[in-house]
C-alpha positions in Angstrom: 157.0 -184.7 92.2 155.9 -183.1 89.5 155.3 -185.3 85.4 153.9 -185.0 82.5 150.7 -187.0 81.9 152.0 -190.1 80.7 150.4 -192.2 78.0 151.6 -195.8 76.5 150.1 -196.8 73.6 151.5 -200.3 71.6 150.3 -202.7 69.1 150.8 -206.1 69.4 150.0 -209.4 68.1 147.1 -211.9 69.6 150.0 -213.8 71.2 151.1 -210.7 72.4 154.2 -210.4 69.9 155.2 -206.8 69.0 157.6 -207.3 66.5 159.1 -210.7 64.1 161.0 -213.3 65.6 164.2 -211.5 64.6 162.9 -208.6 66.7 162.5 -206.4 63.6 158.9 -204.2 63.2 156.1 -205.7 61.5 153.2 -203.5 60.7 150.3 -204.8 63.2 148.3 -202.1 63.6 145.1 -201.6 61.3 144.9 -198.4 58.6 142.1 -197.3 61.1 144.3 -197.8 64.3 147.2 -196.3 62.2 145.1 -193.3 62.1 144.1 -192.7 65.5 147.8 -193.2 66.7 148.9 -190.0 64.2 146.0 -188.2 66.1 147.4 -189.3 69.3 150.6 -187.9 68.2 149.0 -185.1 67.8 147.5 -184.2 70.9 150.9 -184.4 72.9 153.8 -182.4 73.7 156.3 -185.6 73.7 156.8 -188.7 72.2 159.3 -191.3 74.2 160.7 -194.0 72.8 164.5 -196.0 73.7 167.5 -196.3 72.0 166.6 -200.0 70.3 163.5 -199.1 68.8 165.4 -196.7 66.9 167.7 -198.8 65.7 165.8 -201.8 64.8 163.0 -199.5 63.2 164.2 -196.3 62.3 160.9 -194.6 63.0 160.1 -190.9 62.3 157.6 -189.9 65.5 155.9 -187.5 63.3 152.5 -186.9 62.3 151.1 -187.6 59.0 149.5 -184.1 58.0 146.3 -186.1 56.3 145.4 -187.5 59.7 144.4 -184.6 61.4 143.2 -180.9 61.1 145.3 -179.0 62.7 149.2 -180.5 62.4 151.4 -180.4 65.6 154.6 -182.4 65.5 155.9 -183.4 69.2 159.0 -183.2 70.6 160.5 -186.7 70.0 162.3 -188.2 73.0 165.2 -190.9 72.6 166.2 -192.7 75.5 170.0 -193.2 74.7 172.4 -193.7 77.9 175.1 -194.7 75.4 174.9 -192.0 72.5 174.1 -194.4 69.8 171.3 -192.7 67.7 173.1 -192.6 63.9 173.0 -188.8 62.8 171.2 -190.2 60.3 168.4 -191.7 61.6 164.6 -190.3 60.8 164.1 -189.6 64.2 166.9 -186.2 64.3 165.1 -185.4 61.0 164.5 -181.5 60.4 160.3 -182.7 60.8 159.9 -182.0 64.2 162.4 -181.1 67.3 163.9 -184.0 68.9 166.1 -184.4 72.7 168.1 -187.2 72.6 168.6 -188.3 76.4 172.2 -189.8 77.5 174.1 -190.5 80.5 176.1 -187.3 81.8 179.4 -189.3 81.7 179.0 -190.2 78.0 181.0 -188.4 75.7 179.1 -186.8 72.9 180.9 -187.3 69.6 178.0 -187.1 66.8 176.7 -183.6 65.3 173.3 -183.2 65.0 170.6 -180.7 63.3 169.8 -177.6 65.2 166.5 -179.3 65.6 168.4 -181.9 67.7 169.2 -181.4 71.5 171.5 -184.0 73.2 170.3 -184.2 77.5 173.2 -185.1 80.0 171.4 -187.0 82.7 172.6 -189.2 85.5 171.8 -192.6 85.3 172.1 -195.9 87.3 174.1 -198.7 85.6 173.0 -197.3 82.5 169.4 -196.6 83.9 167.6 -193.6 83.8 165.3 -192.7 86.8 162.2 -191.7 85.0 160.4 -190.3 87.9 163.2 -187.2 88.3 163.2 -187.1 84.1 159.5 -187.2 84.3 160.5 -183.4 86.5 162.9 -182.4 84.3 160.5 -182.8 81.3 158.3 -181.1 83.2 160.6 -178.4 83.7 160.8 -178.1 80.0 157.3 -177.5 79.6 156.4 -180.8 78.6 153.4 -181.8 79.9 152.3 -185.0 77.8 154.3 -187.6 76.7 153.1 -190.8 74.7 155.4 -193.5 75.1 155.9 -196.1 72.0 158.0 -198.5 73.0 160.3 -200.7 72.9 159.4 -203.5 75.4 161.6 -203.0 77.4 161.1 -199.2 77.9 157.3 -200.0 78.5 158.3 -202.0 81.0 160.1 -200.1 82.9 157.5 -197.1 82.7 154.5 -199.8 84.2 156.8 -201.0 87.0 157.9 -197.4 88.2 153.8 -196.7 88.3 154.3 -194.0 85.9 151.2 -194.3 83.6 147.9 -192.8 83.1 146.5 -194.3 80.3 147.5 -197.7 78.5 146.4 -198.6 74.9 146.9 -201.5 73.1 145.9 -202.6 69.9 145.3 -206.3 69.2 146.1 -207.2 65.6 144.3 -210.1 64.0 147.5 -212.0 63.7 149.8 -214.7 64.9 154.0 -214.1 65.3 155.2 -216.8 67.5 158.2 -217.6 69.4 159.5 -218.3 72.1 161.9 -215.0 72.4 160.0 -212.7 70.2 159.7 -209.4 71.8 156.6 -208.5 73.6 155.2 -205.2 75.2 156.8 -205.5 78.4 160.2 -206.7 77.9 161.7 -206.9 81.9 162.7 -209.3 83.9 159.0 -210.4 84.5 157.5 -210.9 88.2 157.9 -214.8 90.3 155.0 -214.1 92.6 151.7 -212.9 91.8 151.5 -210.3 95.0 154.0 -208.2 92.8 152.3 -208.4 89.6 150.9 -205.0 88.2 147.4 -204.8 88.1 145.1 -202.9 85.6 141.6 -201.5 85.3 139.9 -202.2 82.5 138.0 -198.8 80.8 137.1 -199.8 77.3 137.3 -202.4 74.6 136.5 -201.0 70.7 136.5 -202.4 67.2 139.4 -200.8 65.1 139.8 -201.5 61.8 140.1 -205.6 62.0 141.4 -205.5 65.7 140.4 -204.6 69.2 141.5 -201.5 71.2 142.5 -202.0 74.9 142.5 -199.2 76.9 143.4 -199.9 80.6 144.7 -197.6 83.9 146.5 -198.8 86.4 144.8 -199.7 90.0 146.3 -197.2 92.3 
C-alpha cells in the first residue's frame, strides 16, 4: 500500500510532559529547535495534526518566512471525525491550504475559506485507518507528511508502524503530573513483547536541549 514518507517530530519535557498539567501548550522547544522545526515544515508536502491540538493550541502550521530561503507552506492536515475545527481557528487561515479530515457520516455545517477542503472518510468508532488515508494522501500527491501531535495522534501513528523518522526534542525543564499529557497518549502496552521498539540514529545539542532522532526496528 502505497504512503507518504511519514515523519513525527515532538517536543517534550525531561519527564517526558508535552504540555501543562491543564493539558494547555507550553513553549518547550529552544529558539534553535524552534528554527529547525519551521525548516522541517518546509521541506514537506503535509503537516498532520488531530482535532485537540487544535483546540487546546490553536496553532497555525505555517512557516515563518525568516527561517528559511526559499518559503513553502504545507498543506495542513486536521484530523477531525466530528467536524469540530471553529471556522475561526489559525489553522483554516488564508496562509497556506488546509484538508480538514472527518468521518463520511458527519454532517458538515461550518463554511470555510476556499483555501479549506473538508475530506469525508470512513472511520471505525470514530477512528480513522491511517494506513488507507496514508493512500488516499498519496493519491493527492502528498508525498511527506510531518506529524505534530497530539499524543494521542502520535500514538496511534507508532502503533500502526507508520513512521520513518522520529524526532524529539528534550527541553531543559520539569512539568510534572501524574495525568499531564505526554507524546504517546494511548492506552499504553501490559507486556513488554508488545512494546514498540526504536533504533537510535543520533543525539545533538539544540539550543539548551537535546535532539532525539530514532526509527523504528522493522
Amino acid at each position: 500500500m502505497n504512503r507518504p514518507k511519514i515523519i513525527i517530530n515532538c517536543a517534550m519535557s525531561l519527564d517526558g510532559k508535552i504540555a501543562s498539567a491543564t493539558g494547555k501548550q507550553v513553549r518547550i522547544s529552544s529558539e534553535e529547535d524552534m528554527a529547525r522545526v519551521y525548516q522541517l515544515r518546509n521541506k514537506v508536502d503535509a503537516v498532520l495534526v488531530g482535532i485537540n491540538t487544535v483546540i487546546n493550541d490553536d496553532p497555525k502550521l505555517t512557516v515563518k518566512e525568516r527561517y528559511v530561503s526559499c518559503l513553502n507552506q504545507p498543506i495542513r492536515i486536521v484530523l477531525d471525525p466530528q467536524n469540530k475545527t471553529p471556522e475561526t481557528a489559525l489553522i483554516v487561515s488564508d496562509k497556506a491550504k488546509t484538508i480538514i479530515v472527518v468521518d463520511e457520516n458527519t454532517t458538515i455545517s461550518k463554511t470555510y475559506r476556499e483555501n479549506v477542503t473538508v475530506l469525508p472518510f470512513p472511520t471505525n468508532n470514530g477512528v480513522f485507518n491511517l494506513r488507507e488515508l496514508g493512500e488516499k494522501l498519496c493519491d493527492l500527491g502528498i508525498t511527506s507528511l510531518l506529524v505534530e501531535g497530539g499524543g494521542t495522534v502520535i500514538w496511534n501513528f507508532i502503533t500502526n508502524h507508520l513512521v520513518d523518522d522520529l524526532y524529539v526534542y528534550v527541553g531543559s525543564l520539569i512539568i510534572g503530573g501524574k495525568q499531564t499529557p505526554t507524546m504517546a497518549m494511548g492506552n499504553g502496552f501490559k507486556h513488554s513483547q508488545d512494546f514498540i521498539k526504536l533504533q537510535h540514529i543520533d543525539t545533538k545539542s539544540v539550543g539548551d536541549g537535546l535532539l532525539l532522532h530514532y526509527q523504528l526496528k522493522k
